[in-house]
N, C-alpha and C positions, 0 to 999 in steps of 0.2 A: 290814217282813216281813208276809208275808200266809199268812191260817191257814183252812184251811176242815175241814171232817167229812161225810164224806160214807155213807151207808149201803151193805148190802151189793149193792144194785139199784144203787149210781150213782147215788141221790139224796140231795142236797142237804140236811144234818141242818144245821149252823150256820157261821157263818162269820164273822172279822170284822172288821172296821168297815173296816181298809186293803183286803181283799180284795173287800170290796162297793163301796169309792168308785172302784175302776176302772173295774166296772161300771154308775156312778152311778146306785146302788140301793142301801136298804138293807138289813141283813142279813136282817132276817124277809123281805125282796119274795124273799130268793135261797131261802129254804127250800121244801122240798118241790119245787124244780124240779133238773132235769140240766142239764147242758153245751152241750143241743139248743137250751134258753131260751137260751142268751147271746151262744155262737159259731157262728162256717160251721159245715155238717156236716163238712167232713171235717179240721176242729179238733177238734171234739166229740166224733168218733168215735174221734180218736189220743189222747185226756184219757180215753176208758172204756176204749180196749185197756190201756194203763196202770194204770189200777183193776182191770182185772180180773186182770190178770199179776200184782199185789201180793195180791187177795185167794186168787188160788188157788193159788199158790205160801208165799204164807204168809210172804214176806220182801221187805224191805224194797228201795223201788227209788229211787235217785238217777242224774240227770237232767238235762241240758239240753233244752230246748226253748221252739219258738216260742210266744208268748202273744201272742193277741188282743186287742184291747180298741176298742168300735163300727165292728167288722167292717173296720177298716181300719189300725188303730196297732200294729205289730207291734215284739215285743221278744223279747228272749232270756234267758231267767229258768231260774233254776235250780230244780229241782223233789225234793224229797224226802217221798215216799207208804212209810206205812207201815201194815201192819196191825194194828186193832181186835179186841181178841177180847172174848168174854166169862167169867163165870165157869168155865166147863165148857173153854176155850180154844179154843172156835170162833170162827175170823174173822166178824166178824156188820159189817164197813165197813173205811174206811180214814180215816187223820190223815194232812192233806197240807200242807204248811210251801214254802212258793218268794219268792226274791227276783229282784231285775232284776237280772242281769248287765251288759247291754246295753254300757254303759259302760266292763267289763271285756275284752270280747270285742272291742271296739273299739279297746283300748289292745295287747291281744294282736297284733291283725292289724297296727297300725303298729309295733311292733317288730319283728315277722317283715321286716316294709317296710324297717326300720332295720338288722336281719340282713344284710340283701338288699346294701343301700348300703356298712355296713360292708364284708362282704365283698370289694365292687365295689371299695373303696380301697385296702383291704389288698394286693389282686391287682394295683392300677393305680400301687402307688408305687414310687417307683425305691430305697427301703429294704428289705432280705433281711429278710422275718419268718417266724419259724417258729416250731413247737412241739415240743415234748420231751418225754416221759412220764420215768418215774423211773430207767430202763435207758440213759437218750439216745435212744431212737431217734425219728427224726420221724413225729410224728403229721401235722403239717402243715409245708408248705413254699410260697411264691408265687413269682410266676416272678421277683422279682428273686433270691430267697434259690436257685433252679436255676442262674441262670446265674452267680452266684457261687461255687456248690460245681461248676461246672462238665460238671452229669448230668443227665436229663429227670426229671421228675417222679416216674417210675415205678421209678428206681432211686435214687431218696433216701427215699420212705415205708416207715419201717419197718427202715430201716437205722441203723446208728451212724456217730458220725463217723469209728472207728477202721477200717472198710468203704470209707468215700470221701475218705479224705485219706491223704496219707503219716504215717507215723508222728510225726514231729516237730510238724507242723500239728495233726493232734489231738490230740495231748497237751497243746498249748495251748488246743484248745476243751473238753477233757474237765476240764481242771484249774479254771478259772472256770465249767462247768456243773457240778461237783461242789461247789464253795464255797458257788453261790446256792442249792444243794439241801439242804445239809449246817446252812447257817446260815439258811436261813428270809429270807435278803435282797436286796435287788439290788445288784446292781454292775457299773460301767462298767468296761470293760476293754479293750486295745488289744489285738487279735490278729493275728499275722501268719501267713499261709495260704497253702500251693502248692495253687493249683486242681488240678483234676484235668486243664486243660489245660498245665500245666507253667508258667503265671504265679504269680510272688508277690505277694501282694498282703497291704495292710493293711486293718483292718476297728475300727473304732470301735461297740461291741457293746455296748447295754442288756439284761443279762438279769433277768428277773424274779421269781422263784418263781410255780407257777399252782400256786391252791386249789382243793379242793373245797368244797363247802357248808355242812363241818365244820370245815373252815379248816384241813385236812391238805393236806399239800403233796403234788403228784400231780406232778409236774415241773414244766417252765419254758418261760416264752413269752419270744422275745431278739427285738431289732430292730437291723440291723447294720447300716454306715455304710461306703461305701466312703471310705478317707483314701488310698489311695497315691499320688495326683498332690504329695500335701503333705506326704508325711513326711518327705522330705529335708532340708526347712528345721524343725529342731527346735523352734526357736521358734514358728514360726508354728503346726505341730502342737500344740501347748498351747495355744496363744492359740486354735485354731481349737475342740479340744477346751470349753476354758472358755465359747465363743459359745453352742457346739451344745448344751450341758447346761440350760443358762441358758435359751437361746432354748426349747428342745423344751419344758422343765417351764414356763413362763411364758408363752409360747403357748398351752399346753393350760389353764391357768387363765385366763389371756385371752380365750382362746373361751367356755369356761364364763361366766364374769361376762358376758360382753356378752351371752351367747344367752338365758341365763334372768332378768336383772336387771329387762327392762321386763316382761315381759310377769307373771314373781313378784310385781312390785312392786304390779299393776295388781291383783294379787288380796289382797296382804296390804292393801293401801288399803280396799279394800272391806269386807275383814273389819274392822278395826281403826274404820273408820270408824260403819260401820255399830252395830257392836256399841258407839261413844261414842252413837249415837243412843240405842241399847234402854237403857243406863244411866241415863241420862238421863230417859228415862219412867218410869223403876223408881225406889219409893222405899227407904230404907235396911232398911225392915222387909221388902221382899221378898226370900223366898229365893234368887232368883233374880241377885242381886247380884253375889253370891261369884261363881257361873258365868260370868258374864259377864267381870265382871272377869280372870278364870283366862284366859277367851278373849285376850283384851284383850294377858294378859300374855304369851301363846304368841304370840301375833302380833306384837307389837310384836321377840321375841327374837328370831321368823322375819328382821325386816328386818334387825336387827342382825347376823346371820347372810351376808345377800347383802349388805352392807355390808361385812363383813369379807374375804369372797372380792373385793370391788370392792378394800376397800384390799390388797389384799396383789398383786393383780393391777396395781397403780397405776395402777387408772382411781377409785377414790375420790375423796373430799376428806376432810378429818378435821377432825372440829368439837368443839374443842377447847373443855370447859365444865366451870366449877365443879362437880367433887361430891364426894360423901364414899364412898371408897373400900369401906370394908366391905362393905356391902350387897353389891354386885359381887363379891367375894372371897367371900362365902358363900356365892352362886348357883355364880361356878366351881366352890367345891371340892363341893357337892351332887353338880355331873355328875362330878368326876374321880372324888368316890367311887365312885359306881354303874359306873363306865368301868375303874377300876387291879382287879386280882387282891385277893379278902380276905385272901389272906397276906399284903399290905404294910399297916402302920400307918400312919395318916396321926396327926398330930397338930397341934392346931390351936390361937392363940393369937392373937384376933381383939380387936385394942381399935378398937369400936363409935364411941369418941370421938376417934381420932388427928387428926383435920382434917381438912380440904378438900383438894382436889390440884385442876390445870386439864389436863383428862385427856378423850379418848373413853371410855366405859363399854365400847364391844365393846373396845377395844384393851387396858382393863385387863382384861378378860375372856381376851384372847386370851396376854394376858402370863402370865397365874399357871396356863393349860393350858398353856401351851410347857413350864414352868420346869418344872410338875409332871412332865411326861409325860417330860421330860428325864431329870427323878430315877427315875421307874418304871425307866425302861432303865436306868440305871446301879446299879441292886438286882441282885443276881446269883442266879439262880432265883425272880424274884419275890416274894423277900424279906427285909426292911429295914422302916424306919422314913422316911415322910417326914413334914418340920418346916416348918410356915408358919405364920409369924408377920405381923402387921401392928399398928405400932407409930409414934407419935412419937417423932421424936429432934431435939433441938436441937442437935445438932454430931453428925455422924458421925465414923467412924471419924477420928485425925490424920492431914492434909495431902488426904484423899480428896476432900474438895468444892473444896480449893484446886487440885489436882489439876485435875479434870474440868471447872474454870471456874464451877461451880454457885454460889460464894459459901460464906457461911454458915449462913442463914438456917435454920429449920428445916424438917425434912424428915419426908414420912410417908415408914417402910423397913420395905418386904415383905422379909419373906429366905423362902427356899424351900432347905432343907437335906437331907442324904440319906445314909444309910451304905452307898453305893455303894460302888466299887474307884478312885471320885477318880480325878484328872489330874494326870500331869505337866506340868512346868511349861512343856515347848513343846506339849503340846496345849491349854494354858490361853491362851497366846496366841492360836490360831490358835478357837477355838471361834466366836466372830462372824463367821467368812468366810463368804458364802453356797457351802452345800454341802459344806463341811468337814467329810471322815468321816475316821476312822483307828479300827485295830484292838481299841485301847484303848476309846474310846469305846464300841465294840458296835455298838448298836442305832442309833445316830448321834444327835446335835446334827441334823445336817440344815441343812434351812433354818428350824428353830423359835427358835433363841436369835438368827439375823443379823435375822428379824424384829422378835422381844424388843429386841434392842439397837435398831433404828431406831425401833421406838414409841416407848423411855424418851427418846433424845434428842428424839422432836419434842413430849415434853412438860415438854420443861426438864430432865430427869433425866439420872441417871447411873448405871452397873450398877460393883459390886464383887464379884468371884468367890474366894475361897478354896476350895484341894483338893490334897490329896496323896494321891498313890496308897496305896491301901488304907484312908484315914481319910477315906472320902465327901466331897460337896462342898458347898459353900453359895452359892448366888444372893443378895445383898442387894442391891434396886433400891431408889433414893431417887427421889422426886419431892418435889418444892418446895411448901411448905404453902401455901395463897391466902390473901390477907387475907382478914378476916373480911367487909369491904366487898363486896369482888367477889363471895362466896358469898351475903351477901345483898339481892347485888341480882340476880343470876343468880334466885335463889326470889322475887323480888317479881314476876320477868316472868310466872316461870308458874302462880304462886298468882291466886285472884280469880275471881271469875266472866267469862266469856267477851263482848268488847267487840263491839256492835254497832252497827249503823247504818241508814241508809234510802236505801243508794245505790245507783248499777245497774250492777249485774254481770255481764258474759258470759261464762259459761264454757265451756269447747270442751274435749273429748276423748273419741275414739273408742271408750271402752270404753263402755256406755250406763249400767255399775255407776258407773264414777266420777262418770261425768257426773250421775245423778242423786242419786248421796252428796252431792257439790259442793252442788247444791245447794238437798239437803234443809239442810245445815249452815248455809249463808248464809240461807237464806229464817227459817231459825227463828230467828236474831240481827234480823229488819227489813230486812235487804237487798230489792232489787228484782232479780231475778235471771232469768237470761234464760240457756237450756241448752240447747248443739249439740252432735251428734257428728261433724257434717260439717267439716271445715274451710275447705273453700271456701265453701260456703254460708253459713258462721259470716263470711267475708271479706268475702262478698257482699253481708249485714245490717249491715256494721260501714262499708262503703264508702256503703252509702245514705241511713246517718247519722251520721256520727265524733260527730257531738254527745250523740248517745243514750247514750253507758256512761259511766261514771266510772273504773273498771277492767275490765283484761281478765285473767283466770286460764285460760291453756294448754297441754297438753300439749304434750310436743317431738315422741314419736312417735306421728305422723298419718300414714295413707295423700296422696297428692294435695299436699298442703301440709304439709311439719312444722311443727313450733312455732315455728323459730327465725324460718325464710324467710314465717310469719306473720306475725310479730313484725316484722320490717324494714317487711312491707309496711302495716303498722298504723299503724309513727312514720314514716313516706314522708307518706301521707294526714295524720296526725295526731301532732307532734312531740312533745306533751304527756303523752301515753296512757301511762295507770300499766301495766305490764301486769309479771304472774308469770309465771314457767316453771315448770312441774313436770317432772322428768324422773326413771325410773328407772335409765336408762345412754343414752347417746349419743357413737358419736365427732365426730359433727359439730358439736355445740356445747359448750363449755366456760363455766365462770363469769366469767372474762374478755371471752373474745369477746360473751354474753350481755349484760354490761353497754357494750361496746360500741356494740351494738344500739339499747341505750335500753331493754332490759328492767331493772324496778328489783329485782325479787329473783329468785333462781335456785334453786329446792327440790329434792332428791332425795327420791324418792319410798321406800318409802310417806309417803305425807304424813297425817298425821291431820286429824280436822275438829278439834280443838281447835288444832293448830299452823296450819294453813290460818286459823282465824277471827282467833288474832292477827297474824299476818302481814298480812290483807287490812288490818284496822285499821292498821296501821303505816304500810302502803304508801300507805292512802290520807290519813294525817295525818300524812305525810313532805312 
């Protein structure tokens, strides 16, 4: 933030320090001069109509505008002048306070750009979407949702649907836009419809509730589906329905994960990386420890985060490792706190020492917010008591482990309990289907407990559910306790100071952050390291002497060359060649085909410089 004072001529009383280094001056060079000293005139002169409109007016004036900086670097900064008085309340100058927008104003204009495109798709698909305010009537409509209702645009804005349908037809669209209004929810619905060309036709309808800002429901936005070439085969109609649900919500997290994975990933690296550097120069007695560390641990949670939309999307992997649960369980229920309503009770019973489990950290993270969030909705006005416990048990419940195949063995058991309105006993079955709602449930299960269940199986476990309606319900998940062995040799890998060596390393990737994180990381362990962002020209060094590296470290996405089609062309040349992948999301390579290649390890990113330095070690004394 930059701070100047200026008097009531316009000139220059003090300023500081950030507001003089744009100028590359210091703040006594700026005193006693004007706006004439530093900018064009007719900068300077739009900087004193500004002053003078604040001082003769007497009120204060906020502002966009252009800034200068050596007559050629122009920004867009926001500007807030107000007026100085003195004892007697004469304006006698003005305090002027501005930051760089630039950055803002930049993000503005490509959403507007994003507006634009949305738009463009919403108009260009062959799905009816429209909008609804709280009466029904359309606020919007595109031309597939016209030529569905069978009317031009100009006679469906503003109208209801009991206007442009027969009676029968909109009483089936008014009865599902009064449910998702009434109940705050979406819901897929099959509707059958005489056009207003005298067709019937069926229509497969998401509709939505739309919020305002206050999170008040102002109507609903639907996107409709034509089915009637398929309705006559009833089966296939459901089986077709189950595709579309599935596909549309799975697709759309699909996209998500692969569009922001690499390029989030390339920046939580940076951070994460960077900030093991600064610790690392810092000694314990420096203040500045804790902050870093804090940095350290938002970033590291950030990746856990695009890791989790990667697993759920199923372009993940799940790395499956010794740890001790608690810790995890106490970070979730922090955010469920601050996230559930203060009328519900959570209540908490955390044993610190239950054991080991061989588990993801985001996955058990992801488990005890489903379980929770599950219980929130099933409180009725947002209030009840929820129960989580985390506990050893050396025999669960009788026949439950014989049961689920888990053995006997002991088990750490989360339960997650709730004095809900409970479940019948055929909606207790059916709760891990993906997308199972019913009216009972409310607010739904969803897709959060068919998750929960495919985590706990792929860490050995196994879920038991007790609930009767009106005597709330109880989640108990079991995972398998690790031997003590396994736990402590998981801690010996990543205890110890950091291994090095004196060997030569190429690294290659396109971002110039990573590339030169890479390797500050390597060079400060003794490596001899050698750092591109080209990848062909990194080809082009590697082809003129395969003898020169010892390893290669890669990124996968590269302009010109990716990583993989690197990689092949490296063991072509050179069969031997240790080389890493790093990647944040990729469909074109996988960890399989990767080792195919002759790549020896496969990272998803972020990658830290602490897990990067012992990997290279491994790799190169494998």
């Amino acid at each position: 933030m930059k701070i100047f004072h200026k008097d009531r001529a316009s000139v220059y009383v003090a300023c500081n320090k950030n507001y003089a280094a744009d100028l590359h001056i210091t703040p006594e060079e700026i005193e006693g001069k004007t706006d004439y000293n530093f900018y064009p005139p007719e900068v300077a002169e739009k900087y004193q109509q500004d002053d003078r409109r604040v001082m003769e007016s007497g009120e204060t004036l906020s502002l966009e505008e252009e800034y200068v900086v050596d007559f050629q670097h122009r920004y867009v900064i926001q500007t807030v002048k107000t007026p100085l008085r003195d004892d007697a309340g004469q304006v006698v100058g003005i305090l002027g306070v501005f930051q760089d927008i630039s950055a803002r104003k930049k993000a503005e204009d490509e959403l507007k750009n994003s507006n634009a495109l949305l738009s463009a798709i919403i108009e260009g698909t062959t799905d009816a979407v429209f909008l609804k305010d709280l009466e029904g009537r359309y606020l919007m409509a595109n031309q597939a949702a016209c030529q569905a209702i069978g009317r031009p645009r100009r006679e469906i804005i503003g109208k209801e649907d009991r206007e442009l349908f027969a009676a029968a037809s909109a009483a089936v669209i008014v009865d599902v836009d009064e449910y998702v209004m009434r109940s705050g929810t979406a819901r897929i619905a099959e509707e059958k419809i005489a056009t207003a060309y005298g067709e019937e036709t069926y229509w497969l309808t998401n509709k939505s509730p739309c919020l305002d800002k206050d999170g008040k429901i102002v109507g609903l936005i639907g996107i409709s589906r034509n089915i009637t070439d398929i309705r006559q085969a009833e089966k296939e109609k459901e089986e077709l329905q189950d595709r579309l649900r599935q596909a549309e919500k799975m697709e759309a997290i699909g996209t998500l994960a692969g569009g922001i994975a690499h390029d989030f990933n390339n920046i939580l690296a940076a951070i994460i990386g960077y900030a093991e550097l600064a610790r690392e120069d810092l000694t314990d007695r420096n203040r500045l420890l804790a902050d870093i560390d804090e940095i350290l641990h938002g970033a590291l949670r950030a990746g856990d985060l695009v890791k989790q939309i990667l697993t759920f999307s199923r372009k993940g992997r799940e790395e499956l490792q010794p740890l001790e649960p608690a810790p995890v369980v106490r970070e979730a229920l922090r955010l469920m706190r601050a996230s559930l309503p203060s009328t519900i009770v959570m209540q908490e019973e955390i044993d610190g020492a239950c054991g080991c489990i061989m588990a993801d950290p985001t996955h058990i993270h992801q488990v005890l917010v489903n379980l929770c969030t599950n219980a929130s909705h099933a409180l009725p006005d947002e209030q009840g008591i929820i129960k989580i416990r985390l506990a050893r048990v050396d025999m669960p419940s009788p026949g439950l482990a014989e049961d689920s195949g888990a053995g006997t063995q002991p088990f750490v058991e989360l339960t997650v309990s709730d004095t809900g309105h409970g479940m019948s006993g055929e909606t207790r079955e059916r709760i891990f289907e993906p997308y199972f709602t019913t009216k009972e449930v409310g607010k739904g299960s969803g897709m959060g407990l068919a998750v929960v269940h495919g985590i706990v199986q792929s860490s050995g476990g196994f879920i038991n559910v007790e609930s009767e309606p009106g005597k709330g319900t109880t989640f108990r998940v079991y995972f398998p306790v690790v031997a003590a062995e396994q736990t402590a040799e998981a801690a010996g890998k990543e205890c110890g100071p950091l291994p090095g060596g004196t060997e030569r390393i190429l690294v290659i990737d396109d971002e110039e952050r990573i590339v030169a994180l890479q390797k500050a990381v390597l060079t400060r362990l003794g490596y001899q390291v050698t750092a591109m962002t080209d990848s062909r020209s990194a080809l082009a060094l590697f082809l003129s002497a395969p003898g020169d590296f010892d390893l290669i470290v890669t990124d996968q996405t590269m302009p010109v060359i990716p990583g993989s089609e690197l990689s092949e062309r490296i063991v072509q040349a050179r069969p031997d060649m240790r080389i890493i992948l790093c990647t944040g999301y990729s469909s074109m390579i996988s960890e399989d085909r990767a080792r195919q290649i002759g790549i020896r390890r496969f990272l998803m990113k972020p990658v830290s410089g602490t897990l990067l330095a012992r990997v290279v070690r491994e790799v190169l004394d494998g």
